[in-house]
C-alpha positions in Angstrom: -41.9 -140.8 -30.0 -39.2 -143.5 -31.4 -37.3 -142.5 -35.0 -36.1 -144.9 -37.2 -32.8 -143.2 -39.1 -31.5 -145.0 -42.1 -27.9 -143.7 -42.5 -26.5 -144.8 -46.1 -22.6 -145.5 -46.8 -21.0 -143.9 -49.6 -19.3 -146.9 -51.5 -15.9 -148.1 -50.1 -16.3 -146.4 -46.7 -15.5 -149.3 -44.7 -11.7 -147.4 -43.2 -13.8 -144.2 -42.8 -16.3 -146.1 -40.6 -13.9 -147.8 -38.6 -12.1 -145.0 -37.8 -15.1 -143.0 -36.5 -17.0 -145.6 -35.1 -15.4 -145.0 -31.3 -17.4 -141.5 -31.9 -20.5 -142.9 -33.1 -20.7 -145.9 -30.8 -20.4 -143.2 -28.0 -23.1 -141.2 -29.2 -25.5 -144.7 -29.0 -24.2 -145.5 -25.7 -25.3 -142.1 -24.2 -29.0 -142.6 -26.0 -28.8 -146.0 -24.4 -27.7 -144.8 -21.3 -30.7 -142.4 -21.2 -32.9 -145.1 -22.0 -33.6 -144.2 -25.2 -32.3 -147.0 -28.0 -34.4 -149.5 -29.1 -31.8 -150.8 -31.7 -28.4 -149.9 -33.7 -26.5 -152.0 -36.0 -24.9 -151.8 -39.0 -26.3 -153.7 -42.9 -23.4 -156.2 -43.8 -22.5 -155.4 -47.8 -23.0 -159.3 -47.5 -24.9 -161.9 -46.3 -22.5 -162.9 -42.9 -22.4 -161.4 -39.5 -19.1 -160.3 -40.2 -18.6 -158.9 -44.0 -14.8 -158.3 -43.8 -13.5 -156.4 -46.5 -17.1 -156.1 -48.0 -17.5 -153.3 -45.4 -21.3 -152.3 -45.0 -24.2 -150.3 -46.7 -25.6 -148.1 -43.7 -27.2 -148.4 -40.6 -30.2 -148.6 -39.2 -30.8 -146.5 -35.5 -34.1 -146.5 -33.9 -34.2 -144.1 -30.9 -36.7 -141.9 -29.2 -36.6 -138.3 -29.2 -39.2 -135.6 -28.4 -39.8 -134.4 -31.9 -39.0 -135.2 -35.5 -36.7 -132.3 -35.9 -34.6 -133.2 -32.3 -34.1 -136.8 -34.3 -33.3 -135.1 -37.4 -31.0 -132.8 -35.5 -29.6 -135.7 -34.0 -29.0 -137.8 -36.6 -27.1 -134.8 -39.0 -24.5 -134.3 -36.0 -23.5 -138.5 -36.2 -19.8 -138.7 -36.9 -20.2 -141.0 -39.6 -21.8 -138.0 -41.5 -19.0 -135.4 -40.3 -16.3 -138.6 -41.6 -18.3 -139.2 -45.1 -19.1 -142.8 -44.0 -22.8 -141.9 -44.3 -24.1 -140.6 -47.6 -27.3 -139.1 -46.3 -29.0 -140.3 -43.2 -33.1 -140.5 -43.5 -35.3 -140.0 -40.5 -38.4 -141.1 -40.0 -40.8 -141.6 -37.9 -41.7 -145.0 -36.6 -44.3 -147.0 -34.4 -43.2 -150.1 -32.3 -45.9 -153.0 -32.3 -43.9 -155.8 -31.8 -42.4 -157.4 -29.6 -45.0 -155.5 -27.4 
């Protein structure tokens, strides 16, 4: 089943994400490897593709994984947590109708 997790920043986390983003984006690439990403990105602080300094609120990852608990399991090991990029990160469960 696919997981949406909503990981939150803590305010002013922008150095704290860059510096563990190598880590993180390697965790996504392995999901993605395994065929298992539907989408990652990041929520720009503001409204531009690239924020700059303005840094970013969270993320949003939707992935499959074979239970709610693997996801959540998942999601509590990301390095942004580990960093204190992410305040929390929310999973929940989520059901793809479009693009079908």
């Amino acid at each position: 089943m696919l997981y949406a997790i909503f990981g939150n920043d803590v305010p002013d986390s922008l150095q704290k994400r860059i510096a563990a983003r190598p880590a993180h984006l390697e965790r996504l690439q392995a999901l993605q490897n395994e065929g298992r990403l539907l989408l990652a990105g990041p929520f720009p602080a503001v409204d531009a593709l690239d924020p700059g300094m303005a840094g970013f609120t969270g993320s949003l990852i939707v992935a499959e994984f074979p239970s709610l608990e693997a996801a959540q399991t998942w999601a509590a090991a990301d390095p942004y947590i580990a960093a204190g990029v992410y305040a929390q990160a929310a999973v929940r469960p989520f059901k793809k109708v479009f693009p079908g």
